[in-house]
N, C-alpha and C positions, 0 to 999 in steps of 0.2 A: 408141313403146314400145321400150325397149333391152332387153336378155335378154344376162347371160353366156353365152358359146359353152362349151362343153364344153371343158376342159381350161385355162380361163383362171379367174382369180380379180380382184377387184376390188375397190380400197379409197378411202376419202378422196371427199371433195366438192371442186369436181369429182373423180370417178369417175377413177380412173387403173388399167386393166387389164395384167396381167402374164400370159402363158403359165405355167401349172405342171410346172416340168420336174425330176422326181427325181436327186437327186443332185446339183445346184446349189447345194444349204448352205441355200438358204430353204424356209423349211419354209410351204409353202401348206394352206388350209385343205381339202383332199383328199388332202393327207398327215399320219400317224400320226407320221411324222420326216422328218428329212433333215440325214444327218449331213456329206455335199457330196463323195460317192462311192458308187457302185454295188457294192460289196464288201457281200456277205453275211457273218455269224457277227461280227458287229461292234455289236449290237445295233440295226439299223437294215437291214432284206431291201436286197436291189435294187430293190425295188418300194415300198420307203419307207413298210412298217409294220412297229411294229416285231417285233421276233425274240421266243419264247418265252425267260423268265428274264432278261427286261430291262426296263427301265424308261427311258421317254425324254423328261424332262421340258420345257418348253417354253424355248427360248435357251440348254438347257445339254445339252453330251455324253449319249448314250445308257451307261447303268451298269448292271454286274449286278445282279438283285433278291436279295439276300441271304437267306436263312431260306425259299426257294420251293420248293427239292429240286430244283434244276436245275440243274447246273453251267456256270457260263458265263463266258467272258470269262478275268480273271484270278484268278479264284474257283478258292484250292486247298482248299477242303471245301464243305460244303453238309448242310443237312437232309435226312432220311431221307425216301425218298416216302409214308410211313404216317403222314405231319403231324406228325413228332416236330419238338422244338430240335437246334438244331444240337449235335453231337455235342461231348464233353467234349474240350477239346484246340483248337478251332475256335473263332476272334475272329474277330467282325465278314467270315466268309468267309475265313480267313486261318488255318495251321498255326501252332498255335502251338510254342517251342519245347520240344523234349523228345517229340515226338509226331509219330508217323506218320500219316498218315487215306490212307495207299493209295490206287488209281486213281480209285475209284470220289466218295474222298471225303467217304463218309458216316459209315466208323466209323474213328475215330480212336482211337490205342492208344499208350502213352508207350514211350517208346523205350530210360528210364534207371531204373533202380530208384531207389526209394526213395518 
C-alpha cells in the first residue's frame, strides 16, 4: 500500500511525487496560490492562500477583486462597505479623470466644475 506523506503531493502514472513547498511558483494542491515568494500584501499570504480582496486564479497572477470594498493592490477606489457600486468617478478600480475618491477611496468627488 503507498500513502502520500504529509506535505508531498503526487501526480501521473507511474506516480511521480514532489514536496510542497510555498513560495516556489508551483502551486500544489494544499495551496490556495503560489505566486513564487513569501511577500505578503501581494495577493498571495506567506503561507500561500490567498489575501482578503483578491482573487488568484489557477496559472495566472493573483489580482485585486474589484467592486468587494476592499482596497488592494493597485486599486485607487473601491465600493463602499454598505454593498453599494463603485462610486461615480471609479472605472474598473481606477480614478477616473477630473475626480478625487481621497484615502479611503470610496467617495469620489470631481474635482472641476462644470
Amino acid at each position: 500500500d503507498c500513502t502520500v506523506q504529509p506535505g508531498y503531493f503526487c501526480s501521473g502514472s507511474p506516480s511521480m511525487c514532489v514536496a510542497s513547498v510555498c513560495g516556489d511558483g508551483t502551486r500544489a494542491p494544499d495551496e490556495e496560490c503560489d505566486d513564487g515568494d513569501l511577500d505578503s500584501a501581494d495577493g498571495c499570504s506567506s503561507s500561500c492562500t490567498v489575501e482578503n480582496g483578491w482573487v488568484c486564479p489557477p496559472a495566472a497572477a493573483c489580482q485585486p477583486r474589484c467592486g468587494d470594498a476592499i482596497l488592494a493592490g493597485a486599486e485607487e477606489c473601491e465600493a463602499s462597505t454598505n454593498g453599494g457600486a463603485l462610486p461615480t468617478g471609479c472605472v474598473n478600480c481606477k480614478v477616473s479623470a477630473g475626480f478625487d475618491c481621497g484615502v479611503g477611496g470610496t467617495t469620489c468627488v470631481a474635482t472641476v466644475c462644470g
